[in-house]
Structures are given as structure tokens and as C-alpha cells.
C-alpha positions in Angstrom: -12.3 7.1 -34.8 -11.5 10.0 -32.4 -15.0 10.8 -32.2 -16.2 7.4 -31.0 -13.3 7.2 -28.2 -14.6 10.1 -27.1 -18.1 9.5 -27.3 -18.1 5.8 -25.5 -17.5 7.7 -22.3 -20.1 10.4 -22.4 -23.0 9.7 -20.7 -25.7 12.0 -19.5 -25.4 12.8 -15.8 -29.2 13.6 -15.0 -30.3 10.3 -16.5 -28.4 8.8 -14.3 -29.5 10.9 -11.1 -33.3 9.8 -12.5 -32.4 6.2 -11.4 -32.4 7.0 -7.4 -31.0 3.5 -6.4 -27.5 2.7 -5.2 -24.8 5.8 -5.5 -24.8 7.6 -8.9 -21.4 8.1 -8.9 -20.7 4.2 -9.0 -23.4 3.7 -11.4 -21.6 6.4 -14.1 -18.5 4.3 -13.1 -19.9 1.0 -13.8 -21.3 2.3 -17.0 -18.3 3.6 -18.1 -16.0 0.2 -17.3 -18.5 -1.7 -19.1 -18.6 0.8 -22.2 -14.4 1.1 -22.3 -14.0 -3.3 -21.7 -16.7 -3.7 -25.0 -15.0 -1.2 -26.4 -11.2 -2.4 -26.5 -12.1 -6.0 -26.6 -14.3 -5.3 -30.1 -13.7 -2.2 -31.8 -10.8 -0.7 -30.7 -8.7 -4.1 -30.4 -6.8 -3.3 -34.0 -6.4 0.0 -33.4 -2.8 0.3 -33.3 -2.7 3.6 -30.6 -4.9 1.6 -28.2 -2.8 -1.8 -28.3 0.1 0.1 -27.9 -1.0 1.6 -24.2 -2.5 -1.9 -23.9 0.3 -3.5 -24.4 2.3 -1.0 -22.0 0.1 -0.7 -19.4 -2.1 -3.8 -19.0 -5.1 -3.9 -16.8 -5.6 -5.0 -13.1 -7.1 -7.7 -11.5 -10.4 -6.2 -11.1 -10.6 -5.4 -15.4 -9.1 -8.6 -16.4 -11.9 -10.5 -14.3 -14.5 -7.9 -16.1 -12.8 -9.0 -19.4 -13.0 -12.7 -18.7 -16.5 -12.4 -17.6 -17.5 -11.2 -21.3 -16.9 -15.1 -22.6 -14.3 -13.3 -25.8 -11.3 -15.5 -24.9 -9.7 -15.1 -28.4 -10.1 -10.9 -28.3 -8.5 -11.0 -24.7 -5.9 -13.8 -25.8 -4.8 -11.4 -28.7 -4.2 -8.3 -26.3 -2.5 -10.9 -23.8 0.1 -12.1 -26.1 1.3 -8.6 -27.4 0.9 -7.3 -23.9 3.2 -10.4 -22.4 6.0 -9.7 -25.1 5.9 -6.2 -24.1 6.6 -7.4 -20.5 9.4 -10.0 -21.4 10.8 -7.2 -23.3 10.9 -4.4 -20.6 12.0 -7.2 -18.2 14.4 -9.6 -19.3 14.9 -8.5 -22.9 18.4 -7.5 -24.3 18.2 -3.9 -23.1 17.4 -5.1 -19.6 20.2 -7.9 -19.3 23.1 -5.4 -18.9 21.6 -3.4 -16.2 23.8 -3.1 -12.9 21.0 -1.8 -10.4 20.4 -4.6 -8.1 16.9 -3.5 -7.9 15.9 -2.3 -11.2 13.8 -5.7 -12.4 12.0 -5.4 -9.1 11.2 -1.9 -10.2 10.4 -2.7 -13.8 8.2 -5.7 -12.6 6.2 -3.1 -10.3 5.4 0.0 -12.7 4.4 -2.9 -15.3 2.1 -4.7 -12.0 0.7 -1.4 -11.1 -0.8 0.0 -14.1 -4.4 -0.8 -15.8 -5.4 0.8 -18.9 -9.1 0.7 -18.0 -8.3 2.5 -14.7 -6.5 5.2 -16.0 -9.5 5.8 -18.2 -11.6 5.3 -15.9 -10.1 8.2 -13.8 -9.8 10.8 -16.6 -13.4 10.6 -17.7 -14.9 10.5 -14.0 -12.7 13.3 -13.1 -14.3 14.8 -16.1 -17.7 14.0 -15.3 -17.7 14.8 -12.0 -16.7 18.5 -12.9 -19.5 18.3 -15.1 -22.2 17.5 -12.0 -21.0 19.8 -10.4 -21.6 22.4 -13.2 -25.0 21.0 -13.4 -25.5 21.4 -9.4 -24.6 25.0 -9.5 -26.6 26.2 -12.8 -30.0 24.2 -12.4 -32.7 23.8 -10.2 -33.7 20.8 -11.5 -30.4 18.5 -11.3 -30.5 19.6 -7.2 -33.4 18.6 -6.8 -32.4 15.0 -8.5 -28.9 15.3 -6.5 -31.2 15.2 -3.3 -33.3 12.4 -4.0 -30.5 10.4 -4.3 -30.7 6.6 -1.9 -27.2 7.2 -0.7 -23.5 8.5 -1.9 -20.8 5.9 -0.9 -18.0 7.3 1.3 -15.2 7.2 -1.3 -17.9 9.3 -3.7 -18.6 11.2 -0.6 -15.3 12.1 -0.3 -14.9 13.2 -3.7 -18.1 15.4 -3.9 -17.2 16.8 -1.0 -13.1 18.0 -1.8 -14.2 18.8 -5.4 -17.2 20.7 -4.3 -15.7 22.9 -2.2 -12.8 23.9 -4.8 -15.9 24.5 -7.6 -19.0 25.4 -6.5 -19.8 28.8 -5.8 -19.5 30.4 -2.4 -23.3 30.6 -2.3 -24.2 27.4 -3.4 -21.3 25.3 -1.8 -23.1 24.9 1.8 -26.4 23.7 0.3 -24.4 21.1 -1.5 -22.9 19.7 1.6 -25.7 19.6 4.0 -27.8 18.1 1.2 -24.6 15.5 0.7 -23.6 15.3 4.4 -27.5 14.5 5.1 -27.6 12.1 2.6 -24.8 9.9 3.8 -25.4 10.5 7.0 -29.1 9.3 7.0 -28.1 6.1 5.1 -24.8 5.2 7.3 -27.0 5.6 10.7 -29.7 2.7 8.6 -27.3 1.1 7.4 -25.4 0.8 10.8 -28.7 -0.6 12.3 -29.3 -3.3 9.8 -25.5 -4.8 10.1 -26.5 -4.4 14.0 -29.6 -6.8 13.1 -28.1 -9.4 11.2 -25.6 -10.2 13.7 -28.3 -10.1 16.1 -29.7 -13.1 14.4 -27.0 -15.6 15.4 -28.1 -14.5 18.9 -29.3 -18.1 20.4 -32.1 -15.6 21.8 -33.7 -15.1 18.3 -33.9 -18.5 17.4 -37.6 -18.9 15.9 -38.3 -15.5 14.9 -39.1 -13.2 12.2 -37.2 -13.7 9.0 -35.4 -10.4 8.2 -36.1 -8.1 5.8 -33.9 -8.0 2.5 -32.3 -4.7 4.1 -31.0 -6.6 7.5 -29.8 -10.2 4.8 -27.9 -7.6 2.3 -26.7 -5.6 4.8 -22.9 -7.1 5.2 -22.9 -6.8 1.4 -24.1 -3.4 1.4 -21.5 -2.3 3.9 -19.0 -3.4 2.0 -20.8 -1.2 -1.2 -20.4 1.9 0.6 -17.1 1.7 1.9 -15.6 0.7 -1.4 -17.3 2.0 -3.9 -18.6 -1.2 -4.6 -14.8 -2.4 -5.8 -15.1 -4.8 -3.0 -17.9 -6.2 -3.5 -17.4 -10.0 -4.5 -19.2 -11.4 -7.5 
């Protein structure tokens, strides 16, 4: 079973590079909060290690809505009532009711709001993978050349690539890395700056009757929102 937790959040960095549309690094992201919500809402739901950080940690807002969205009420329903025990427990169970700091339920409410299973999954294997793409950047010819046909990195990816690049890439490769990233992100914010310029340009009472827009200049407030989030704020 070790094996398969593992293997559920391995996926092949330069298949996703082949793709070329969107940011990479939210695509391996999205891939891997699809794979770890099938995951513990099938397979791993009676594993008893699993529901036990399940039950302690919970999930946010943002996994819940992806686990809602996948139509298995009774798998969620079975992880919610364990998971809301745990919380009645740790907040107004028999250990709790004795407790003299004024502020400790507020606390104890606030770890138990602020955690997500998912997420913290999430973050270990990115963290992983990203360590791994960069490996692949500064070994092979091949992967750069994928890395810089890349549409566009978002600026939280950005930001990523960037810090951990400079900590692990090599001396010599480092400043390729970042004028291929920097142009990259550059070249898309400058287009994508003009098309959010064009669409409110078209509640100008001075463009009444012209051209439709292309799908670039209708998408674009969506877009924006894509590559300043990391597509987390995206509304679906």
C-alpha cells in the first residue's frame, strides 16, 4: 500500500512540459489534487493511517468543493462524520472543558480551521517535483528546450522557479534559467496587460458597433486572475 501512496503522485515532468498550454507548474498541481481527492475518497478511505490525518487535519474550502464536485456524497459523508467527532472532541470534549486559558478554544478552533490534508500533500510532492525539474533543467538539453517553449509561468510559479533555482541550479546554468523564465513571463504579462486593456475598452460608448474581440481580449479578466493565483482564484 506504501507503494501506491507513493506512486499516485509521481508524474512525469517532461510529459507535462510537451503540453505547452497554460503554466506547467499548475497543470502538475492540478494533476496531482485530482489524483490525491480520487485517491482518499476510493482507495485509501479505510485505510486507517490516512483517516487518521483526515480526521485531524480536514481539508479546506477549496478541496472540499473538489470533493463535492466528484458526486461520492456517501465516501465524503464517511470521512465527515469521523473528522467532525474528532473536532467536537479537540474542542468541547471532556479534556477541553477544564481548560482555564480564556483563549484556548479560539486557538483549538483555528489550528483545526487552518489545516487541509490535501494541501499539505499537495506541498510535499510539488516541493519534490519541483526539485526534480530543476534536476532535469540542469542535466538535459532536451527538457530546456521544452522549459522554453512553455505559453507562460504564473507569478506564484514564477516566484518559485525563480528562489528555488537560484539555491539549485548550477552557477553556469542558473542565468540561462532566469532570462529564459524572466522572458517568458515577461512576454506573456506585457500581452496579457494589453488584452485586459482591450476588454475594458469595449464598454467605451466609442466602440459601440465594432469588431467582436478575439477569445484572448473575452478571457482576459479570467486569465488575469490565472496568473496571479495560480489559478486558485479562478471561479468555477
Amino acid at each position: 500500500m506504501e507503494k501506491m501512496k507513493d506512486s499516485i503522485y509521481t508524474i512525469p515532468i517532461s510529459e507535462v512540459f510537451e503540453e505547452k498550454c497554460g503554466c506547467p507548474l499548475c497543470r502538475i498541481r492540478d494533476t496531482l489534487e485530482d489524483r490525491c481527492t480520487e485517491y482518499i475518497m476510493g482507495a485509501a478511505m479505510m485505510e486507517p493511517d490516512i483517516r487518521i490525518e483526515t480526521n485531524r487535519l480536514g481539508f479546506c474550502s477549496r478541496h472540499y468543493a473538489q470533493m463535492l464536485g466528484r458526486r461520492n456524497r456517501l465516501s465524503l459523508a464517511l470521512m465527515m462524520e469521523t473528522h467532525l467527532t474528532e473536532v467536537q472532541k479537540r474542542i468541547f470534549g471532556a479534556d477541553a472543558l477544564g481548560l482555564f486559558d480564556k483563549q484556548s478554544r479560539a486557538k483549538k478552533a483555528e489550528k483545526l480551521t487552518g489545516s487541509c490534508y490535501v494541501c499539505g500533500k499537495i506541498e510535499e510532492n510539488s516541493s519534490r517535483m519541483l526539485d526534480n525539474l530543476l534536476d532535469l533543467y540542469e542535466r538535459e538539453k532536451a527538457f530546456r528546450l521544452l522549459f522554453a517553449e512553455q505559453e507562460y509561468f504564473c507569478l506564484p510559479h514564477y516566484q518559485q522557479l525563480l528562489s528555488r533555482g537560484a539555491a539549485r541550479l548550477s552557477k553556469n546554468r542558473f542565468p540561462e534559467f532566469r532570462k529564459t523564465l524572466d522572458q517568458i513571463t515577461g512576454d506573456y504579462l506585457q500581452a496579457l496587460q494589453a488584452d485586459v486593456l482591450a476588454f475594458t475598452k469595449l464598454y467605451d460608448y466609442r466602440n459601440a458597433g465594432g469588431e467582436s474581440p478575439d477569445e484572448n481580449v473575452r478571457e482576459s479578466v479570467e486569465r488575469a486572475v490565472a496568473f496571479l493565483t495560480a489559478g486558485e482564484g479562478n471561479i468555477s
